[in-house]
N, CA, C and O atoms as a GROMACS GRO file, in nm:
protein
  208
    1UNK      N    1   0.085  -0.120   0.000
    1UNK     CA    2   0.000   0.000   0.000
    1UNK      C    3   0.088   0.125   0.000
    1UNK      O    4   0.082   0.210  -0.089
    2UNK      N    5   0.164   0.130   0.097
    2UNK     CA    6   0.265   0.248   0.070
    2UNK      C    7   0.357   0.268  -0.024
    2UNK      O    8   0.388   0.378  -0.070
    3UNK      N    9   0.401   0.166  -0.053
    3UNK     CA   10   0.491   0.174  -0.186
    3UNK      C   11   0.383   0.210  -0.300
    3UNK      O   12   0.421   0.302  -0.372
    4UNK      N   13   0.252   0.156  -0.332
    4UNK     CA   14   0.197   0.174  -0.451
    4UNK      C   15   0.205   0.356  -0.427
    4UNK      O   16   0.266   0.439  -0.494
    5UNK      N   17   0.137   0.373  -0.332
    5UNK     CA   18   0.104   0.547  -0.306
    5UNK      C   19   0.208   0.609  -0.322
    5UNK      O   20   0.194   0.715  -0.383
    6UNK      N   21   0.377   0.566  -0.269
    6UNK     CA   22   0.498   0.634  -0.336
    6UNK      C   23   0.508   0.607  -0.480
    6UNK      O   24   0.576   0.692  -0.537
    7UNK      N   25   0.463   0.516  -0.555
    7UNK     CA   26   0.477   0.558  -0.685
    7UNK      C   27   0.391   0.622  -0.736
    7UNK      O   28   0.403   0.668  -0.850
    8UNK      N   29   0.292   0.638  -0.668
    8UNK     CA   30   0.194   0.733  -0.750
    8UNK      C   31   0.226   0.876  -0.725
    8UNK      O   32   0.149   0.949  -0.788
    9UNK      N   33   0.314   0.939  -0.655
    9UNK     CA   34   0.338   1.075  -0.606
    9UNK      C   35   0.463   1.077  -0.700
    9UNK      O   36   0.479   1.187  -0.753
   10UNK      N   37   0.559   0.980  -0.734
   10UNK     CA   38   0.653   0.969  -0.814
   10UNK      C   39   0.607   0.968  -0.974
   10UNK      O   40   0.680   1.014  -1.062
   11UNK      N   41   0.485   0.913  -0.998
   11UNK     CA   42   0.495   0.920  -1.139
   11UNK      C   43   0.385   1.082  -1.122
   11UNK      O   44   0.394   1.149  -1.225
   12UNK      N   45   0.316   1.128  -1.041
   12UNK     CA   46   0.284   1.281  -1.026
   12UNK      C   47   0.342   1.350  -1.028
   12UNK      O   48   0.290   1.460  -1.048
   13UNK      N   49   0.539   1.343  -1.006
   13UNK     CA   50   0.577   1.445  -1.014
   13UNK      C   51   0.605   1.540  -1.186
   13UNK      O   52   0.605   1.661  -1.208
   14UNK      N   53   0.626   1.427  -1.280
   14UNK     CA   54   0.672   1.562  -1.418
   14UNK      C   55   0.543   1.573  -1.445
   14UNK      O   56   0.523   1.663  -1.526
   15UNK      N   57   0.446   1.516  -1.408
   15UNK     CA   58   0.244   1.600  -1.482
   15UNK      C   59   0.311   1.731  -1.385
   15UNK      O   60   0.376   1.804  -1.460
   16UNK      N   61   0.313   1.778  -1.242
   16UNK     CA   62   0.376   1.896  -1.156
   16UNK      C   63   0.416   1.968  -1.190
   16UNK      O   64   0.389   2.088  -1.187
   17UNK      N   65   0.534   1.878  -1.257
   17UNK     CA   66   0.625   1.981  -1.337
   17UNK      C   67   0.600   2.069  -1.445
   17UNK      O   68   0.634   2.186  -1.458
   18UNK      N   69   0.535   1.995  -1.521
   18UNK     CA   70   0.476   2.030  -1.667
   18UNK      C   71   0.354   2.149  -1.599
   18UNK      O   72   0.327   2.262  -1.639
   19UNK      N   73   0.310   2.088  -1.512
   19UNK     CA   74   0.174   2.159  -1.515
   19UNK      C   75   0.288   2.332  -1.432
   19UNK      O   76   0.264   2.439  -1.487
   20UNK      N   77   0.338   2.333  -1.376
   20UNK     CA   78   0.378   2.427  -1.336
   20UNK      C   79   0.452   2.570  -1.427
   20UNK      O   80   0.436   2.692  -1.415
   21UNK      N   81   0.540   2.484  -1.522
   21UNK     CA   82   0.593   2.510  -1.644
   21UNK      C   83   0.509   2.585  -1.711
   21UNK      O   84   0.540   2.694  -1.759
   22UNK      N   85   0.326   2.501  -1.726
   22UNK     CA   86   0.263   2.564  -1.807
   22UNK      C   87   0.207   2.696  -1.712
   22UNK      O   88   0.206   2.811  -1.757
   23UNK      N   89   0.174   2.671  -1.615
   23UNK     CA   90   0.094   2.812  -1.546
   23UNK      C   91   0.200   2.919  -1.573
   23UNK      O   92   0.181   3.029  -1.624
   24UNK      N   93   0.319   2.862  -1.529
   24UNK     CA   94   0.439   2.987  -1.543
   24UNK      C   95   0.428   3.051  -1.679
   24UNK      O   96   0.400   3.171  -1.688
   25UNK      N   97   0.447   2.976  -1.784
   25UNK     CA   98   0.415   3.044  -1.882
   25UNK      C   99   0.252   3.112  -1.880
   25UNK      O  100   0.242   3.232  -1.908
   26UNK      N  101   0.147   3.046  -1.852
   26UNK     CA  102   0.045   3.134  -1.885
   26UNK      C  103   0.061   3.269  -1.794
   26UNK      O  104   0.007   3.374  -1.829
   27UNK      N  105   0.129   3.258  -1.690
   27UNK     CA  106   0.080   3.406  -1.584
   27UNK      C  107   0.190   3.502  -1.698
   27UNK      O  108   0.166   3.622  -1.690
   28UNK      N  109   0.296   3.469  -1.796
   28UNK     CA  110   0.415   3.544  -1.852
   28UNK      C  111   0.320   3.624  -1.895
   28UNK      O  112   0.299   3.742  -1.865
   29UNK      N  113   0.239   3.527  -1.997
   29UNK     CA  114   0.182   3.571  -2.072
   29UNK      C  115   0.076   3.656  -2.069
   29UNK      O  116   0.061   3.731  -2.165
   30UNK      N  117  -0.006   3.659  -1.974
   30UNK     CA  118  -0.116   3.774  -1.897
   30UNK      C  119  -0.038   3.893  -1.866
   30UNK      O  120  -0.046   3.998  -1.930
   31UNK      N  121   0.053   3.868  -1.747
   31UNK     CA  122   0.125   3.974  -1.763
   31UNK      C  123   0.178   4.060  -1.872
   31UNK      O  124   0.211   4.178  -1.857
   32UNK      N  125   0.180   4.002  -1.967
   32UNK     CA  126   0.281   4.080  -2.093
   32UNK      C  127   0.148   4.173  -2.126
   32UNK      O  128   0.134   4.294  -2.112
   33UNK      N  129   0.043   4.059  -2.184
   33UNK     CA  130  -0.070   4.129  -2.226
   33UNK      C  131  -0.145   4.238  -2.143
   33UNK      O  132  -0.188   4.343  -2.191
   34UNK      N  133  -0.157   4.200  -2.010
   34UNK     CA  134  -0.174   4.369  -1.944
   34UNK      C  135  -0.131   4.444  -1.943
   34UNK      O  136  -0.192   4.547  -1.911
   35UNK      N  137  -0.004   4.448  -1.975
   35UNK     CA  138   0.163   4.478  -1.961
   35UNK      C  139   0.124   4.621  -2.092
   35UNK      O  140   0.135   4.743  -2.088
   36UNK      N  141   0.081   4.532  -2.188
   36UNK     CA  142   0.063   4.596  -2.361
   36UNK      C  143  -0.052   4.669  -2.321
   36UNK      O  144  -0.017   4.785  -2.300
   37UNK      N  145  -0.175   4.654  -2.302
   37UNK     CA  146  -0.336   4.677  -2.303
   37UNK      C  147  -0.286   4.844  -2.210
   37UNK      O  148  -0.311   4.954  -2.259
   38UNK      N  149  -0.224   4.828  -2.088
   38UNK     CA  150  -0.212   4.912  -2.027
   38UNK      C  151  -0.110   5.022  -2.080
   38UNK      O  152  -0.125   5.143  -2.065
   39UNK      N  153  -0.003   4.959  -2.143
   39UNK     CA  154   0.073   5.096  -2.229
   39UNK      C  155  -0.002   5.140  -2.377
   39UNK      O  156   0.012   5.248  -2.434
   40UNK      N  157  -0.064   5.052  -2.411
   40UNK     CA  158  -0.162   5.129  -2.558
   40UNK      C  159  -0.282   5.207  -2.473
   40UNK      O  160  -0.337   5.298  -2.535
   41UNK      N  161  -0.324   5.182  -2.352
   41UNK     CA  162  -0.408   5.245  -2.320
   41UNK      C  163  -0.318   5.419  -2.232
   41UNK      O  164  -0.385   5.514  -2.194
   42UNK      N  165  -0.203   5.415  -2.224
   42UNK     CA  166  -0.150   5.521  -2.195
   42UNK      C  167  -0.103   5.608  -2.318
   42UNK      O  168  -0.078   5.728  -2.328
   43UNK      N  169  -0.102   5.557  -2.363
   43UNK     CA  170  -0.130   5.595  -2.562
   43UNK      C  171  -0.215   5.663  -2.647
   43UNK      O  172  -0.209   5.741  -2.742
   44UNK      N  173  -0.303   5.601  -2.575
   44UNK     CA  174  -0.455   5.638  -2.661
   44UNK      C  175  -0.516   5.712  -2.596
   44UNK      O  176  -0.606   5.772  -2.655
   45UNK      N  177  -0.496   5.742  -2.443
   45UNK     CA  178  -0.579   5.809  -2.402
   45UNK      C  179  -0.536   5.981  -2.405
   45UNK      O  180  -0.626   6.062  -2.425
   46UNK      N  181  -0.438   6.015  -2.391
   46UNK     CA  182  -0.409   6.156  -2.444
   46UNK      C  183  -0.442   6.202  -2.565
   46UNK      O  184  -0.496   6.313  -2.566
   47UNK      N  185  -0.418   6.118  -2.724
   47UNK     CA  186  -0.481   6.140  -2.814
   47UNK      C  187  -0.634   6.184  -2.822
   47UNK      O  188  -0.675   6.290  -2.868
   48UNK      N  189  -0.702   6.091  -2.772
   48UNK     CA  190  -0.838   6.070  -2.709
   48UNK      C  191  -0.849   6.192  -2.662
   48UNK      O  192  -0.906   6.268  -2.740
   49UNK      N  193  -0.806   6.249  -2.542
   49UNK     CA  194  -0.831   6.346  -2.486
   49UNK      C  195  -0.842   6.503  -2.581
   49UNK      O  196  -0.923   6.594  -2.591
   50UNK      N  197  -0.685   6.463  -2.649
   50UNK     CA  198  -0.672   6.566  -2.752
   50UNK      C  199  -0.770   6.599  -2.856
   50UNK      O  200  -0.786   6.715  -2.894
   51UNK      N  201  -0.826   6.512  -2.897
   51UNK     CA  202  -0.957   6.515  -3.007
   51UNK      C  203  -1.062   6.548  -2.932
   51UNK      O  204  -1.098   6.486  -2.833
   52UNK      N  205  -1.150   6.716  -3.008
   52UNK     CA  206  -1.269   6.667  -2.952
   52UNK      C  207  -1.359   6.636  -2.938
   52UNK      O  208  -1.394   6.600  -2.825
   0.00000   0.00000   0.00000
């Protein structure tokens, strides 16, 4: 019983890995994109303002 349950935490660990890998990349990627949304929106909004 314990050995089966240590291999099951052992073969859980690279899904972990992977799965961690992937969040890391998805939070990059949110970040970047707020990152953008928020400097085109510091962009646009003086123009914006400027027009009337």
């Amino acid at each position: 019983m314990y050995g089966h349950h240590h291999y099951a935490v052992a073969s859980m660990l690279p899904v972990s890995l992977g799965t961690l890998f992937t969040v890391g990349w998805v939070f990059m990627a949110v970040v970047t994109v707020v990152f953008l949304i928020a400097s085109l929106g510091q962009l646009v909004r003086p123009v914006r303002g400027a027009k009337p």
